[in-house]
C-alpha positions, 0 to 999 in steps of 0.5 A: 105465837108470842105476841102475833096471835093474841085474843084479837086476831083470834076473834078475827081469823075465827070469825073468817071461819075453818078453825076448829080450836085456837091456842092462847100464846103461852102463859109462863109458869114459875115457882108462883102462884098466878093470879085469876087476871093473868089468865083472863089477860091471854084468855079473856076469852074464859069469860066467854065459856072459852069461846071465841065470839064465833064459837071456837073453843080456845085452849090456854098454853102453859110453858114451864120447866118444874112440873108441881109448879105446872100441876098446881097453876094448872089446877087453878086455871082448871077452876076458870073451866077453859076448854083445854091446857096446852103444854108448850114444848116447842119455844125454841127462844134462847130466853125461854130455853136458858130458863128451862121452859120450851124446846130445851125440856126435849133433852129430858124426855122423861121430865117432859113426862112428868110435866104432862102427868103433872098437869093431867093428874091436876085437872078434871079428866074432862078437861083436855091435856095437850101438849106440843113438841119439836122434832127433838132439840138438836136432833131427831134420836128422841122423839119415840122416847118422847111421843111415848112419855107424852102418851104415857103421861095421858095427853089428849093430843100431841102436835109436832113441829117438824123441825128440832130447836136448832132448825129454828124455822129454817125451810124445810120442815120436816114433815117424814119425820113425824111417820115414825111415830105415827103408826103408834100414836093411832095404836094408843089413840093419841091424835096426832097434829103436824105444825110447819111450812103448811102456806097452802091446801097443797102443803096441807096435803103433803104436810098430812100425807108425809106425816100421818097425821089426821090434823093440821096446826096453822101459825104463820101460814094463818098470817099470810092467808087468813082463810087458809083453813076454810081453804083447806077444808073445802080443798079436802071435801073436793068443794070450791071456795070463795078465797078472800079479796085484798078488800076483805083482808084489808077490812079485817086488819082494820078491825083488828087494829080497831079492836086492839086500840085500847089496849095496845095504843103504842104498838097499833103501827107495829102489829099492822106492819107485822101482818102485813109483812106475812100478807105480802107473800099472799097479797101484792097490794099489802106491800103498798100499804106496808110502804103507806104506814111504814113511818107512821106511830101514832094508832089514829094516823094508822088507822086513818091511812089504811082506811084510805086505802079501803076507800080507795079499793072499794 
């Protein structure tokens, strides 16, 4: 997720604990060769043995239409030894499409083929090869055609988010979709995960049921619930969990905003009103503390009002 789930929210949401992989935002690959400090900017954590603090291992997405371009950047991110490469097929943004990168590649499924077999070809066999696709672009005629290149081209794994481009993510997802491709991804081992409108353990197992898939990718669905992995785990071991207290959610915002201060200075404001947005939906008390930093800019005004908020709570 561009611009949400950067290294500091990753070290957060891991750190809740359920997550057994994360996913950089997508790095954009052109006809140039990106440098070493690029990779470290969206993965720093590549200096951490791709690891998050927690011990999460991080995969590097790639995004690109021009498939030696893709292999040759792959090759040398396979140097910073990630734990895994990523290749982003879903972007539906109309920016990204009208440069031939993401969802607009579902058109051609044979050069979605060659990009994967590219980047796959590129990279040392113990490095996994991922990719991640939509439904189809405009719609859902193509995606045999287009899990079967994946498979052939050597992908590690394959995660579906069920909608087409067009959807954009319009409620529902289509989760039934995914069954037909389903029972041949098990025949040629290609491990199969399910992406969209999973907000709760019981979306989780409908999302798994409907699809047949034996994994489930998390984006805004994290935001809403940062422990909405540990949930769902407990949920499927038919154990009970201690769900995250507003307090506790508060604190990990704080964290995170403390941890991307020096970074990100001037956004401070508009990455907390960001998350607590998607927290509204989980936690009522998230909407007053939206309203407490709503005209607020500077990072040290933000963060001194939320731990307001904290104190109070406590």
């Amino acid at each position: 997720m561009e611009g949400v789930i950067d290294a500091e929210m990753r070290e957060v949401f891991t750190a809740v604990g359920g997550y057994d992989r994360c996913v950089t935002e997508f790095v954009r690959v052109t006809q140039q060769n990106i440098p070493d400090h690029v990779f470290f900017k969206y993965a720093p954590e590549l200096k951490n043995g791709g690891l998050t603090r927690a011990g999460v291992p991080v995969y590097v997405q790639l995004l690109g239409g021009d498939a030696e371009a893709m292999g040759a950047n792959a090759a040398r991110l396979a140097k910073l030894e990630p734990k895994g490469i990523d290749l982003n097929f879903g972007c539906p943004s109309k920016t990204v499409n009208r440069r031939e990168g993401g969802s607009v590649l579902l058109r051609e499924p044979e050069r979605v083929g060659q990009i994967v077999a590219a980047v796959r070809d590129a990279v040392d066999p113990s490095i996994p090869v991922t990719a991640k696709i939509r439904l189809g672009f405009s719609h859902t005629d193509d995606l045999e055609r287009i899990v079967e290149e994946v498979s052939v081209a050597g992908a590690s794994e394959l995660c579906v988010h069920a909608r087409t481009k067009e959807n954009g993510y319009k409620p529902p997802a289509f989760w039934h979709e995914l069954a037909r491709v389903s029972e041949f991804t098990r025949s040629v081992n290609l491990p199969l995960i399910v992406n969209g409108d999973v907000w709760c353990t019981q979306s989780a197992q409908q999302a798994l049921e409907q699809s047949g898939a034996q994994h489930i990718m998390l984006g805004r669905g994290a935001l809403r619930t940062p422990d909405l992995a540990r949930q769902i785990k407990a949920n499927m071991a038919d154990q009970a969990v201690d769900c995250l207290s507003w307090t506790q959610v508060l604190d990990k915002l704080i964290i995170y905003l403390r941890n991307t201060t020096n970074l990100h200075p001037m956004f401070v404001g508009n990455r907390a009103k960001q998350w607590l947005g998607f927290l509204q939906v989980t936690y009522p008390e998230a909407k007053d503390a939206f309203m407490t930093i709503k005209r607020l800019k500077e990072a040290n005004a933000v963060l001194a009002a939320l731990q307001c908020l904290m104190d109070d709570a406590a």
